[in-house]
VEXDREN-2710 file (C-alpha; in Angstrom, 1 decimal):
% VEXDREN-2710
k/r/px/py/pz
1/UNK/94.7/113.1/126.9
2/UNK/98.1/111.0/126.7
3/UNK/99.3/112.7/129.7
4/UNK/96.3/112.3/131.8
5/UNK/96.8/108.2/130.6
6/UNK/100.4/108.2/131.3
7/UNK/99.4/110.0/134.9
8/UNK/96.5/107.4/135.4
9/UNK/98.6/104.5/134.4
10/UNK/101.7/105.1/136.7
11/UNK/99.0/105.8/139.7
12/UNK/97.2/102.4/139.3
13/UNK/99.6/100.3/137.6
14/UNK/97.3/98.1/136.0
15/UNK/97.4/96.9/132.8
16/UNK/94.8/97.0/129.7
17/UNK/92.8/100.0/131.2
18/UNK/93.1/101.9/127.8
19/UNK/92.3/101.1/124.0
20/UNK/93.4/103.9/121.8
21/UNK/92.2/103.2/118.2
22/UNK/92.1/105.2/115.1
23/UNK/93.9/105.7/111.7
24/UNK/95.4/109.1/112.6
25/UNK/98.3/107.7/114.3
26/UNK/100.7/109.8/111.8
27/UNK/100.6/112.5/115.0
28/UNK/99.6/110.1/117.6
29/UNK/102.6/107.5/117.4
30/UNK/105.5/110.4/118.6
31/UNK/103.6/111.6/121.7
32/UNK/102.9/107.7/122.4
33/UNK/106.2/107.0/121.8
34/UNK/107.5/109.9/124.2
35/UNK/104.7/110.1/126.9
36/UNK/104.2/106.2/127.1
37/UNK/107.0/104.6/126.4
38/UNK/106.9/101.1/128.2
39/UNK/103.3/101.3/129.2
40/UNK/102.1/101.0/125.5
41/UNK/101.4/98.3/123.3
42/UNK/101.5/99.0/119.5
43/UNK/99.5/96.9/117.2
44/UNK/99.6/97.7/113.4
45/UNK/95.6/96.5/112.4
46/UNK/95.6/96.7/108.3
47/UNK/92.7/96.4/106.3
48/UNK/90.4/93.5/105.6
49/UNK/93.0/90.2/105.0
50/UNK/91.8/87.5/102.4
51/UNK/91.7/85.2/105.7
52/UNK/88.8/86.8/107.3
53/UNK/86.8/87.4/104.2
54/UNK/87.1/84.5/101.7
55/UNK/84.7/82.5/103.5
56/UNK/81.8/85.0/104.1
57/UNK/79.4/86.9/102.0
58/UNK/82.0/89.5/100.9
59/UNK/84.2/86.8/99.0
60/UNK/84.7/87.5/95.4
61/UNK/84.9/84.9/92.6
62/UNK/89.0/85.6/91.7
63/UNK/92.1/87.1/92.9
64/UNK/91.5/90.5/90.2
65/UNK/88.0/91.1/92.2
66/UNK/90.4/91.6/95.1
67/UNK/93.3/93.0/94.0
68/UNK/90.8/95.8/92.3
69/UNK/88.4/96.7/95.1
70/UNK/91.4/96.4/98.0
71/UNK/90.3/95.5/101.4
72/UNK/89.0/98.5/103.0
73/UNK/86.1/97.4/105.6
74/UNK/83.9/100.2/104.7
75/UNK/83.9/99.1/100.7
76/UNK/82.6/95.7/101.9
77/UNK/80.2/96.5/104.6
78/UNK/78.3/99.4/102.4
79/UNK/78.6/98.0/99.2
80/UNK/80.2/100.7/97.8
81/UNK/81.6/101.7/94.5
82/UNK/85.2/100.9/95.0
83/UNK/86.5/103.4/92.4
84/UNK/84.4/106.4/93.7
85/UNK/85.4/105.8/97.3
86/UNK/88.9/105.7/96.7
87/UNK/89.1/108.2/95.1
88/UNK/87.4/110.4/97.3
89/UNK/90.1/109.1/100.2
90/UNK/92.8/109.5/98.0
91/UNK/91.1/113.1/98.2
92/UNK/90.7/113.5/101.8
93/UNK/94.2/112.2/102.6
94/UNK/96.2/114.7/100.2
95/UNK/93.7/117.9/100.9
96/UNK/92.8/117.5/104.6
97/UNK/95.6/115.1/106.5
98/UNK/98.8/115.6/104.8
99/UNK/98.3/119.3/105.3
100/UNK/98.2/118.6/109.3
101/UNK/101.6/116.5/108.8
102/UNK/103.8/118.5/106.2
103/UNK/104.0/121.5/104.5
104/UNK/103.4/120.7/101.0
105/UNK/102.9/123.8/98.5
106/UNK/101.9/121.8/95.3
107/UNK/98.7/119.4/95.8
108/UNK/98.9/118.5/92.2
109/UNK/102.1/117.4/92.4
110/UNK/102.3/115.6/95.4
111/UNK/99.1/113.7/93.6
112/UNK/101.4/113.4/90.3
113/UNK/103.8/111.5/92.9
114/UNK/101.3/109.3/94.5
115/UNK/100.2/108.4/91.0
116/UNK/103.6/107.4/90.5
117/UNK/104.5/105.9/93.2
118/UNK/101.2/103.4/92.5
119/UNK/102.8/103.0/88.9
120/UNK/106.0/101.7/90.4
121/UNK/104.6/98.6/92.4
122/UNK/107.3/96.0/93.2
123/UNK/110.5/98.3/91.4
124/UNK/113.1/99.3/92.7
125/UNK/112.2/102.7/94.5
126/UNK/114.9/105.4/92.5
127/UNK/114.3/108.6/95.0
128/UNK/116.0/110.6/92.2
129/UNK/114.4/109.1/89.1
130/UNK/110.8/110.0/90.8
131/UNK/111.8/113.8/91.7
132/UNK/113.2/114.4/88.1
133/UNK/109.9/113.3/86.8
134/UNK/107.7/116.1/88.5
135/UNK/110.3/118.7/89.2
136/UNK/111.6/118.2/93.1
137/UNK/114.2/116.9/95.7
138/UNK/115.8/113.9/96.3
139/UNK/115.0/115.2/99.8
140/UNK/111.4/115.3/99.0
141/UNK/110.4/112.2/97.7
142/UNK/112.5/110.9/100.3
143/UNK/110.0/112.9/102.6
144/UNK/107.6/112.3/100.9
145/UNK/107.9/108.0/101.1
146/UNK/108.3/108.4/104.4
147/UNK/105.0/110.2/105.5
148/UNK/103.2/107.4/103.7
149/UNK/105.0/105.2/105.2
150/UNK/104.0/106.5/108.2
151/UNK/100.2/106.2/106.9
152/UNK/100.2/103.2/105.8
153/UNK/99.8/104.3/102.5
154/UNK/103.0/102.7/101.2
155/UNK/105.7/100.2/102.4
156/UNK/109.2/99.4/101.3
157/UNK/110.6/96.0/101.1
158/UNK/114.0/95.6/102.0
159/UNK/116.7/93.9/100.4
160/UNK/117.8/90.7/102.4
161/UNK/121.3/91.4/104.2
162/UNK/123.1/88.1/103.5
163/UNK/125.9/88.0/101.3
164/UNK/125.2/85.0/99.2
165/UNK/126.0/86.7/96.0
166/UNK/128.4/89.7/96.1
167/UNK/126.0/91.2/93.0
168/UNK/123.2/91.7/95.3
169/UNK/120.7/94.3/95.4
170/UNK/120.8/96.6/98.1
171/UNK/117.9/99.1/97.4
172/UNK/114.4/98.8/98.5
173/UNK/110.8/98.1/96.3
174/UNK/107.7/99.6/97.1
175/UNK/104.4/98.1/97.9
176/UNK/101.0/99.7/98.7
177/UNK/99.0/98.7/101.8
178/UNK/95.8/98.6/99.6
179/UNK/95.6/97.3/95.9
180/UNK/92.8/98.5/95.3
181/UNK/94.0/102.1/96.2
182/UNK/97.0/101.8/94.0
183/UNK/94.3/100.5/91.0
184/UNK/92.2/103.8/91.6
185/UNK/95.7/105.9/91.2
186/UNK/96.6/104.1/88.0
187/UNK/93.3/104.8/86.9
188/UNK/91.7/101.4/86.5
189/UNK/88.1/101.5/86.6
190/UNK/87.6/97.6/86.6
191/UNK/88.5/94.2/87.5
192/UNK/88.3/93.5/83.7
193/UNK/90.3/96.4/82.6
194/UNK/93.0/95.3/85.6
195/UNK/92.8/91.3/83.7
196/UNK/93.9/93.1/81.0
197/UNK/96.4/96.0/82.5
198/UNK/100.5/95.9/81.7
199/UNK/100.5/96.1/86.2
200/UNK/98.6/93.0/86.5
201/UNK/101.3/91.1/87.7
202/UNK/103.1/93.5/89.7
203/UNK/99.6/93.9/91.7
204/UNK/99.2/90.3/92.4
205/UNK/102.4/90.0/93.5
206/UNK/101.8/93.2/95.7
207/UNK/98.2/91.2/97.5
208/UNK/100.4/88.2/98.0
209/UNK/102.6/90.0/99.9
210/UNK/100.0/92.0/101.6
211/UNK/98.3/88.9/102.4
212/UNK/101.1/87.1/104.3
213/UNK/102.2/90.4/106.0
214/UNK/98.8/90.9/107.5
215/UNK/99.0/87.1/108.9
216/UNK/101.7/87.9/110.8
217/UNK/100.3/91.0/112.2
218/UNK/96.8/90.0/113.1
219/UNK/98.8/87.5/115.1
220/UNK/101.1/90.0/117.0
221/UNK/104.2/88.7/115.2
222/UNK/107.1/90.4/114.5
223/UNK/107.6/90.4/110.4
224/UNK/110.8/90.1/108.9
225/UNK/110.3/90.5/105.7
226/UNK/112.5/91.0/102.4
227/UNK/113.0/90.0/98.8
228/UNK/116.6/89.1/97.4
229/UNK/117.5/90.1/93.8
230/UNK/120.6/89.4/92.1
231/UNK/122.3/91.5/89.4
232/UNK/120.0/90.0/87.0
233/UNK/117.1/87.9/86.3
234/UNK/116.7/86.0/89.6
235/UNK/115.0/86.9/92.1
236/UNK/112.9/85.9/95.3
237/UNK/110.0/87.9/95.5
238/UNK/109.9/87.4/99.3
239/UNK/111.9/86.1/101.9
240/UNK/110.6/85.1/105.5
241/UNK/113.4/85.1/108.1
242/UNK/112.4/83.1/111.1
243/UNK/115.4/83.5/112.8
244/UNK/116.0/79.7/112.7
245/UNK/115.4/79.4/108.7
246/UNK/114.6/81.0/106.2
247/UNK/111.2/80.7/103.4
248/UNK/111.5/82.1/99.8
249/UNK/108.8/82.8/98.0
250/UNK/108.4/83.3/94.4
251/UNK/105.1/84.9/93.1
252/UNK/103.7/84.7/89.5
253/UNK/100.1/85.8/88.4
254/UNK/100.1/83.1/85.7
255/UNK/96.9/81.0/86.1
256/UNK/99.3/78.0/84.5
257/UNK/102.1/76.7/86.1
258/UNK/105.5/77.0/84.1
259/UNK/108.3/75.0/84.8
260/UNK/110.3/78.8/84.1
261/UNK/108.5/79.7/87.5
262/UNK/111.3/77.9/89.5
263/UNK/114.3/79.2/88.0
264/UNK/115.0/82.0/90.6
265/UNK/114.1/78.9/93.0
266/UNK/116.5/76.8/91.6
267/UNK/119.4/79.4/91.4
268/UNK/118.8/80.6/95.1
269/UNK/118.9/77.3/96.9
270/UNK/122.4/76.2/96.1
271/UNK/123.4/79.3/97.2
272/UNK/121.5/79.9/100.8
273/UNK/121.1/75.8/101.9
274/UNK/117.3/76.5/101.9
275/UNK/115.7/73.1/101.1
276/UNK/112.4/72.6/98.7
277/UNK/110.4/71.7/101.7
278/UNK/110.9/75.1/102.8
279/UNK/110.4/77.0/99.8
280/UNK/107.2/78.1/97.9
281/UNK/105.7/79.0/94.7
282/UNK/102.6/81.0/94.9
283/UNK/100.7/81.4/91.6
284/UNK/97.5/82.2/90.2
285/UNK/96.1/79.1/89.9
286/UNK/94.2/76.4/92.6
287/UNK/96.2/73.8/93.1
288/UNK/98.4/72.4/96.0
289/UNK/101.6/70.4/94.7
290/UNK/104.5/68.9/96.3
291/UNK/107.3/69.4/93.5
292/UNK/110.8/68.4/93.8
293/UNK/112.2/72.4/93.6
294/UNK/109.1/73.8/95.9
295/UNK/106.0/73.5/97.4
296/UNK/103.5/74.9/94.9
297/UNK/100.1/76.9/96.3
298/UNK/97.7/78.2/94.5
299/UNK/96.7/81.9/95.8
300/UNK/94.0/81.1/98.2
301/UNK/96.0/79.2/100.1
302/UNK/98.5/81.1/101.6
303/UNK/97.5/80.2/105.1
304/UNK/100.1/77.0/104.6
305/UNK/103.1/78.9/104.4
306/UNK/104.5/78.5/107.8
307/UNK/104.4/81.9/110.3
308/UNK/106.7/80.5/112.2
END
């Protein structure tokens, strides 16, 4: 099909003739990559984003309703048990797509590494640590991260690159796409169990991120995203660089806001020249504040944290 496209489209030379949709792009993306290379536009489409559906009938009462059920359309539009349904995809992917994408002998443990992969939300991804734990590679789990990366199962956030602190981090964390996916791994069966759950805050801080990544997808912009850690206990959960500044961003579940919440804030700034116009605490709470460290949002309104 590509090569009658790629024929069609150097004949006729006009553009926007083909839409080529679909969540199998795991074989797709090298042959569009080789056949039409500079005829094709890419767009990455995640799931559901709290933008389009926190003002319509599928809007849940708090940020643990979300974080639990993920934003899969199909959850929403069929009022489906989140739980059951994920799992069953979590099924499908492992027993009937990954076989058409690498050769993995071991179901069970390639589930074991998913499971542990959902268990290590925002750490530090250790590709030797996670092999030692069910019995394979460096090389594999390497692999193995990079097919769901190519999925969209999982993303890595990397490190920032400037030097402001010569005891930097300089290895990734790993996010999922889905929340809700990475509850039904860790084997939460509620959004009162996740209330309740040791992850709770990694997860949050997992859906903020999502949440910010898909605005700057579903508007065709290119994300730059990273997080900046020092040796230590200070850290900047994520960092937007738009080329002419740069926006921290420190995340905290807590429903309460604790003055604690802007140490990393208040360690980072010296350091970069960011100012606290341009920086930002998102919490778990409701309100909007203008404080003297950082502007303060609560999560449902991430939509003021500037794109550009």
């Amino acid at each position: 099909m590509l090569s009658y496209i790629q024929v069609k489209v150097d004949a006729e030379q006009k553009a926007g003739q083909f839409i080529i949709s679909g969540s199998q792009n795991l074989l797709l993306m090298a042959q569009v990559s080789q056949s039409l290379a500079g005829r094709a536009a890419i767009f990455h489409l995640l799931p559901f984003s709290l933008e389009e559906i926190k003002d319509t009938d599928f809007a849940q009462p708090d940020y643990e309703s979300y974080i639990f059920k993920g934003f899969y359309p199909r959850i929403y539009d069929r009022s489906l048990n989140p739980t059951d349904w994920l799992l069953d995809y979590i099924q499908t992917y492992v027993e009937r797509d990954l076989r058409q994408i690498i050769n993995v002998s071991d179901l069970g443990t390639f589930r074991q590494f998913l499971e542990i992969c959902a268990g290590r939300i925002g750490l530090l991804v250790n590709f030797s640590e996670i092999g030692n734990m069910i019995g394979v590679s460096y090389q594999t789990v390497n692999k193995w991260i990079s097919v769901l990366q190519t999925s969209f199962i999982v993303h890595l956030l990397r490190p920032y690159h400037q030097n402001y602190n010569k005891r930097i981090i300089k290895t990734p964390k790993l996010y999922f796409y889905d929340t809700g996916l990475a509850c039904a791994l860790m084997n939460i069966k509620s959004r009162e169990e996740l209330s309740r759950h040791f992850a709770k805050g990694a997860l949050f801080e997992n859906f903020v991120i999502n949440e910010l990544l898909k605005n700057h997808l579903n508007r065709n912009l290119r994300s730059r995203h990273y997080f900046w850690q020092a040796t230590g206990t200070h850290e900047i959960d994520l960092l937007l660089d738009q080329g002419s500044r740069i926006v921290p961003i420190v995340i905290k579940s807590g429903r309460t806001i604790n003055n604690s919440f802007f140490d990393s804030l208040k360690y980072f700034q010296p350091l970069s020249g960011v100012m606290p116009e341009d920086s930002f605490l998102v919490y778990g709470g409701d309100e909007v504040q203008q404080r003297s460290i950082a502007n303060v949002l609560g999560w449902q309104h991430l939509d003021r944290i500037p794109l550009l």
